[in-house]
C-alpha atoms as a printed R data frame, in Angstrom:
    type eleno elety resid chain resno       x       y      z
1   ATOM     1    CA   UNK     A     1 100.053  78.184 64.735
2   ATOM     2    CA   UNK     A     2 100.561  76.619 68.076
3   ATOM     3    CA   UNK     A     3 103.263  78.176 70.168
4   ATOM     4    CA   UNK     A     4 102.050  76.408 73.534
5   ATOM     5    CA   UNK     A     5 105.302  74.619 73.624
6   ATOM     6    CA   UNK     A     6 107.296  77.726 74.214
7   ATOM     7    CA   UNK     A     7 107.946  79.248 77.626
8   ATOM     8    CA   UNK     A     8 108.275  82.386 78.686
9   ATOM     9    CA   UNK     A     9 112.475  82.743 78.339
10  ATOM    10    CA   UNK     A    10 111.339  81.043 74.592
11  ATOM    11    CA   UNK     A    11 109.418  83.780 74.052
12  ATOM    12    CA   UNK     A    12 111.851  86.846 75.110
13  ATOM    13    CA   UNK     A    13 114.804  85.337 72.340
14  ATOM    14    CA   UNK     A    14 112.012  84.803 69.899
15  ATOM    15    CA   UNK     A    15 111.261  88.797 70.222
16  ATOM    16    CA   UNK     A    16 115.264  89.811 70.414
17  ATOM    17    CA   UNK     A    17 115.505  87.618 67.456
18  ATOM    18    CA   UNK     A    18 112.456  89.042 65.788
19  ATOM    19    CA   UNK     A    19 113.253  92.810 66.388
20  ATOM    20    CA   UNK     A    20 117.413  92.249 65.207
21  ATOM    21    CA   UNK     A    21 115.774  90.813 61.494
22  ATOM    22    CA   UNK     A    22 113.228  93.699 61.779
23  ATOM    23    CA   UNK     A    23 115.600  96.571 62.159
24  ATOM    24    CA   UNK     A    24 117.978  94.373 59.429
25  ATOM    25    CA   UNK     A    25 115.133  94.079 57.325
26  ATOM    26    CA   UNK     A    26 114.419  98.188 57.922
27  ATOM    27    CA   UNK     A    27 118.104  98.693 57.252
28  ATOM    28    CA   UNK     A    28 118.580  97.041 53.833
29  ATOM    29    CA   UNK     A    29 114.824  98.447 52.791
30  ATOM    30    CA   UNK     A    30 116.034 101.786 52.832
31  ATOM    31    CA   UNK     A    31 116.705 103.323 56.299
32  ATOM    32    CA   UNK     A    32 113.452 104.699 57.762
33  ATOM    33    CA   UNK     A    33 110.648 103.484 58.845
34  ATOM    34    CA   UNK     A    34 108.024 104.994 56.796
35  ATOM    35    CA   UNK     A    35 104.390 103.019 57.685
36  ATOM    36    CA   UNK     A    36 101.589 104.430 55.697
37  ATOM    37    CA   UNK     A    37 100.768 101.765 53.392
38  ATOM    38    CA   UNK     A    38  97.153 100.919 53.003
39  ATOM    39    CA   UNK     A    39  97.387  96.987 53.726
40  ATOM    40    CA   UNK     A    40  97.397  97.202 57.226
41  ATOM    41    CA   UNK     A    41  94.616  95.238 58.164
42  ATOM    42    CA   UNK     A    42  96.874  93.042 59.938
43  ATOM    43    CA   UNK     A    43  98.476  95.339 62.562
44  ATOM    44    CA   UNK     A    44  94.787  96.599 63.688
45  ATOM    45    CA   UNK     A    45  93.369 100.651 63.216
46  ATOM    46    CA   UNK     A    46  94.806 101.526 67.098
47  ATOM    47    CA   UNK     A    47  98.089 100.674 65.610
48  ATOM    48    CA   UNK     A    48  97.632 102.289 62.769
49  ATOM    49    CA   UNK     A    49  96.611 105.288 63.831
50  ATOM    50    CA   UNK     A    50 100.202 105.341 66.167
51  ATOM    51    CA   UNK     A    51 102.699 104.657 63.796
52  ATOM    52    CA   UNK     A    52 100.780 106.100 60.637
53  ATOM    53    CA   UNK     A    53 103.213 108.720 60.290
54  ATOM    54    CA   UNK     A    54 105.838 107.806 62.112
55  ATOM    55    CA   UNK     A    55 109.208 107.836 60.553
56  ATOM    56    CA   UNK     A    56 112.451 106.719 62.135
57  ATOM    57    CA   UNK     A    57 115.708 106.666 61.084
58  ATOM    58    CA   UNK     A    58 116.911 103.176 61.278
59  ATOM    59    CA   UNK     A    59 120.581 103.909 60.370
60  ATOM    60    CA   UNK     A    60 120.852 106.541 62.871
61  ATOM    61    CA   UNK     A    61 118.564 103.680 65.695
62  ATOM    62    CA   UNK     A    62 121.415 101.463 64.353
63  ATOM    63    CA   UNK     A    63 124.351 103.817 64.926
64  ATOM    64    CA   UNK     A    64 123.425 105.369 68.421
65  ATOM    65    CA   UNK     A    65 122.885 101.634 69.530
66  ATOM    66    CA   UNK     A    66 126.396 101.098 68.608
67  ATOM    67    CA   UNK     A    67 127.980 103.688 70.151
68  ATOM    68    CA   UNK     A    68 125.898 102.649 73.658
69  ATOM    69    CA   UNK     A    69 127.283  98.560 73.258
70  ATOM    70    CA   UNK     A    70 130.638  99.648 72.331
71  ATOM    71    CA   UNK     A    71 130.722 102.589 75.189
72  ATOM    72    CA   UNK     A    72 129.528  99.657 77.838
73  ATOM    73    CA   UNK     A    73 132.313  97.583 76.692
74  ATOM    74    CA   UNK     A    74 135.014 100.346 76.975
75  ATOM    75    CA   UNK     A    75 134.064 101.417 80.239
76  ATOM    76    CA   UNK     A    76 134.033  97.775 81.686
77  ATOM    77    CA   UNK     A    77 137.419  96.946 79.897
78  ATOM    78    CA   UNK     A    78 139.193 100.426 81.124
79  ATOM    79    CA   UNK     A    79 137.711  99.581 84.758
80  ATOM    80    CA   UNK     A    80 138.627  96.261 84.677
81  ATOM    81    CA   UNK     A    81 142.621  97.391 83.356
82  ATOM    82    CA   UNK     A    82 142.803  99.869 86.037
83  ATOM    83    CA   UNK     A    83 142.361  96.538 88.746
84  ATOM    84    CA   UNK     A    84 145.158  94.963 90.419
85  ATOM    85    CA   UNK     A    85 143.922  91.400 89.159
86  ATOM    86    CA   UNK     A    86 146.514  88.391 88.513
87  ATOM    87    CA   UNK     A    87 145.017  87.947 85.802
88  ATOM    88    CA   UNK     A    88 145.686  91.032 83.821
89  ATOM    89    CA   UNK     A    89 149.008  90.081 84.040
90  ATOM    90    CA   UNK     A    90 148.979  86.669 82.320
91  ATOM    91    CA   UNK     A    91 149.505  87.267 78.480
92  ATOM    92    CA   UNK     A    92 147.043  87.019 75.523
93  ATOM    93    CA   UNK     A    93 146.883  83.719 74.282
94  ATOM    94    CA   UNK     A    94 146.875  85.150 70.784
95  ATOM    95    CA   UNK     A    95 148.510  88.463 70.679
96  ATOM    96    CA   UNK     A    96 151.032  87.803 73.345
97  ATOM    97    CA   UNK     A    97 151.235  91.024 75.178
98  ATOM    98    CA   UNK     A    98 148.981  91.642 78.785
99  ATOM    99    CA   UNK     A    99 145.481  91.544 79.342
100 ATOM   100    CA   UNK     A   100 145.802  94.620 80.800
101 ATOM   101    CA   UNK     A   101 147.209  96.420 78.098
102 ATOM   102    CA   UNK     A   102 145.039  94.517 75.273
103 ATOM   103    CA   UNK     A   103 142.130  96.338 77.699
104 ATOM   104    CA   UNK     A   104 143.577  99.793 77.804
105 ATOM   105    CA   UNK     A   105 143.934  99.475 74.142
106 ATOM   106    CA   UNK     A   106 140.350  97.926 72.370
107 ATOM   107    CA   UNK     A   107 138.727 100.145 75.286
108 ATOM   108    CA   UNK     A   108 140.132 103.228 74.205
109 ATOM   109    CA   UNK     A   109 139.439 102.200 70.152
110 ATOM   110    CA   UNK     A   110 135.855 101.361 71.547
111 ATOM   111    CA   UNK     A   111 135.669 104.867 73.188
112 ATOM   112    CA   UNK     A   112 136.371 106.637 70.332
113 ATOM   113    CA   UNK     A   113 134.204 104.707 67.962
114 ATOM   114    CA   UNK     A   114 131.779 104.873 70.152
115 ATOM   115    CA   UNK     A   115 132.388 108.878 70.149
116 ATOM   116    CA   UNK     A   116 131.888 108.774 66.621
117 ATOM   117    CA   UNK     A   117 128.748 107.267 66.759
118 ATOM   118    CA   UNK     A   118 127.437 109.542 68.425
119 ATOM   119    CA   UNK     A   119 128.573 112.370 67.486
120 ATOM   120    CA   UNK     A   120 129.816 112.081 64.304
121 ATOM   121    CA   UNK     A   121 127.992 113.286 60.440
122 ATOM   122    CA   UNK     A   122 129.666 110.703 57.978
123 ATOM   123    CA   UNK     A   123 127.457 107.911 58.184
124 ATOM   124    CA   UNK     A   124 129.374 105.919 56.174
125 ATOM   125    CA   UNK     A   125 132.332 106.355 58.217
126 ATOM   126    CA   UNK     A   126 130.505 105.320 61.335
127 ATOM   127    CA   UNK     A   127 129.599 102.040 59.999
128 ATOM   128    CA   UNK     A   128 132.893 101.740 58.467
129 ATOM   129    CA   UNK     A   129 134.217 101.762 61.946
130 ATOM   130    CA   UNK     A   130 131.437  99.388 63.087
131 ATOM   131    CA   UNK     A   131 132.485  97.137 60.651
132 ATOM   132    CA   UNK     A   132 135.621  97.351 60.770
133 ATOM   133    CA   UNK     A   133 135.650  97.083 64.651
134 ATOM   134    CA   UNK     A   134 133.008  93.848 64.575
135 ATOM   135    CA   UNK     A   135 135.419  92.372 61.790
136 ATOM   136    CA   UNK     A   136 138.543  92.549 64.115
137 ATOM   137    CA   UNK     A   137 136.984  90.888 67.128
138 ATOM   138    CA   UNK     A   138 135.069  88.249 64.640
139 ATOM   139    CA   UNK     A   139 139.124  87.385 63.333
140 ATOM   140    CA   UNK     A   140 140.090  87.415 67.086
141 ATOM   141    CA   UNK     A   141 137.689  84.831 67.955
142 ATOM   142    CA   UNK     A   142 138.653  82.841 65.451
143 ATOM   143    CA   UNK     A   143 142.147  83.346 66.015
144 ATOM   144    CA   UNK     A   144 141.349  81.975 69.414
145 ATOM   145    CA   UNK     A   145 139.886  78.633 68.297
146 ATOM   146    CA   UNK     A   146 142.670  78.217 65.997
147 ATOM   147    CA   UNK     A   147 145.640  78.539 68.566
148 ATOM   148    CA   UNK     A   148 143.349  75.688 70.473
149 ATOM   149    CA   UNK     A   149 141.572  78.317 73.354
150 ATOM   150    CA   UNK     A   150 138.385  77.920 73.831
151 ATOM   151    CA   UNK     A   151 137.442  80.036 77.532
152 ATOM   152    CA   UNK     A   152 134.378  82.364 77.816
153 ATOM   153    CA   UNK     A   153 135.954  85.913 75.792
154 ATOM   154    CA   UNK     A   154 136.990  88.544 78.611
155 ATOM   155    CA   UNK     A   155 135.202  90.854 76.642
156 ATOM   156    CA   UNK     A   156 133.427  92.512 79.640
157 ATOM   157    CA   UNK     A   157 136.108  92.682 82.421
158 ATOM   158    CA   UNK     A   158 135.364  92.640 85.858
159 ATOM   159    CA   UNK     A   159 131.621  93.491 85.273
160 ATOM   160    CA   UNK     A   160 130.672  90.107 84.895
161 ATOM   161    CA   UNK     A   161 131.545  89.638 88.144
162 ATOM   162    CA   UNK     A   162 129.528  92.617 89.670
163 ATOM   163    CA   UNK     A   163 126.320  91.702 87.865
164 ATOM   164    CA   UNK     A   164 127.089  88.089 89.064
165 ATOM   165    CA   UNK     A   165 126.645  86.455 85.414
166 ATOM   166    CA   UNK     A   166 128.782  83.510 84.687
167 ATOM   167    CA   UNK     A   167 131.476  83.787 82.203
168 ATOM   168    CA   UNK     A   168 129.482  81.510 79.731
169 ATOM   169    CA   UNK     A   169 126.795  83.737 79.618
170 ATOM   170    CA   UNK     A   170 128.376  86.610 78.793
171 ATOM   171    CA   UNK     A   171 130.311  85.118 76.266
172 ATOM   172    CA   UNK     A   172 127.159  84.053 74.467
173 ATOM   173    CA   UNK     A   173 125.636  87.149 74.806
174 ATOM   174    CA   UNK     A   174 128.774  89.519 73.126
175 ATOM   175    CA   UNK     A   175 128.659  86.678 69.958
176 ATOM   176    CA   UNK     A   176 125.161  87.763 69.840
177 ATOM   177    CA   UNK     A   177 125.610  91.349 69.906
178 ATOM   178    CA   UNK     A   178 129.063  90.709 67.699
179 ATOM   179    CA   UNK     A   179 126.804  88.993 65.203
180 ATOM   180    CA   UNK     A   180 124.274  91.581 65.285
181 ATOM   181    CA   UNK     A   181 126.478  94.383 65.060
182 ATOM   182    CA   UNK     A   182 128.621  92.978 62.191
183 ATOM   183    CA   UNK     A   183 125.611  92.355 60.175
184 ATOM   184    CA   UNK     A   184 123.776  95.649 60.572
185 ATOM   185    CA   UNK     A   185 127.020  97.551 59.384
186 ATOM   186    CA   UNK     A   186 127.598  96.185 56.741
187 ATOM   187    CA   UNK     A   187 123.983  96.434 55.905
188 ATOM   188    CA   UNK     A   188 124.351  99.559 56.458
189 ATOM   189    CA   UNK     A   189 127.433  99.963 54.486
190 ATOM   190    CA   UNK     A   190 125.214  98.209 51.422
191 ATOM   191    CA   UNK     A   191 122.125 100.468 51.903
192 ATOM   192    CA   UNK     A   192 124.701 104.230 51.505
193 ATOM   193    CA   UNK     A   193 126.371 102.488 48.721
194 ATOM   194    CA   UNK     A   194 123.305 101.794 46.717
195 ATOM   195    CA   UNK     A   195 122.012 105.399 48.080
196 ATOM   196    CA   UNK     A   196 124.904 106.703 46.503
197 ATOM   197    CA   UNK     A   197 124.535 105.186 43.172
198 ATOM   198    CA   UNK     A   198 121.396 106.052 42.542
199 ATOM   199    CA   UNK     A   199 121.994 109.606 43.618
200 ATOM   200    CA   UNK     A   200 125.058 109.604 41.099
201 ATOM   201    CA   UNK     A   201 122.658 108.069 38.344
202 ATOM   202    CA   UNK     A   202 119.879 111.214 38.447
203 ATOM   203    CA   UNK     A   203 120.542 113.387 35.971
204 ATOM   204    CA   UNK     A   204 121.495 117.215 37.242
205 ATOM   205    CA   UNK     A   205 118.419 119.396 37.188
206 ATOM   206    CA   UNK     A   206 119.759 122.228 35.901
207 ATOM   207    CA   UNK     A   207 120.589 119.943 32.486
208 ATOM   208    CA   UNK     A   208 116.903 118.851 32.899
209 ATOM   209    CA   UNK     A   209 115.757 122.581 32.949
210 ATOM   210    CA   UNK     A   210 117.839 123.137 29.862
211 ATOM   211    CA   UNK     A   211 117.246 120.682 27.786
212 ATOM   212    CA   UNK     A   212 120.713 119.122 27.155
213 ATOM   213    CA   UNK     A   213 119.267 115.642 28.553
């Protein structure tokens, strides 16, 4: 196949893109990445021989890199809310109360998911959260286009400004992380549900043992 068209920034999406439907694809296939099948001609023997064994948990990859996003996020909103910007007091075109306080609040939810992901046992109530989270800011958005306003999402504060990136840009990049976390949770969500009903479908052992199955 001939990629020769493709520069270099071509190339660096193609991989995000590629790794995102990678860890998806790890995520609905059963959580863990579990390489020792015999086909593996095409990934070479030095490869091999690295990741023979190698098993990862892909929910728990998916869950800590939650936590990290939606920690970023927090801290930038709760920085950006303790500022003494005009803006924060102009009001929400959707929700109708200050940017500042729509800040201090999604950046204290954000903490405490993010708390939870990495910290907490109950994976399905992590990517509950997640989900539940990603699902809120996806009917936001589109809250936003309905009421007719269509700026770059403040979803990053201030920081935008410190790491000089343009409004635009950061807009484009939270849909992409919104899109990737919304799908991976509820991927995830799918992947402990089936878990679960297949675990419910085994027959006890001890009624194995005893012969009453």
């Amino acid at each position: 196949m001939d990629i020769s068209f493709l520069n270099g920034a071509d190339l660096t999406e193609w991989s995000v893109v590629e790794s995102l439907l990678i860890i998806l694809a790890l995520l609905f296939n059963g959580g863990q990445l579990n390489m020792h099948n015999s086909n593996t001609s095409r990934i070479g023997t030095k490869r091999l021989k690295t990741y023979k064994h190698m098993r990862m948990p892909i929910n728990q990859l998916f869950r800590w890199s939650a936590g990290l996003l939606f920690l970023v996020t927090a801290i930038a909103k709760l920085v950006s809310a303790s500022g003494s910007a005009r803006i924060l007091q102009n009001p929400d075109p959707l929700l109708g109360i200050s940017f500042r306080t729509v800040f201090w609040i999604v950046g204290g939810i954000e903490t405490i998911i993010a708390l939870f992901c990495f910290f907490g046992k109950r994976r399905a109530l992590q990517s509950g959260l997640i989900a539940w989270l990603c699902t809120n800011f996806v009917i936001y958005r589109l809250g936003l286009t309905w009421v007719g306003y269509h700026k770059p999402c403040s979803c990053l504060g201030n920081l935008t400004d410190a790491l000089h990136i343009s409004p635009e840009t950061a807009d484009t990049a939270m849909k992409i992380v919104l899109g990737y976390l919304l799908i991976s949770s509820y991927t995830s969500l799918f992947w402990l549900w089936k878990q679960n009903r297949k675990s419910e479908s085994k027959p006890p052992a001890a009624s194995i043992a005893s012969g009453t199955i």
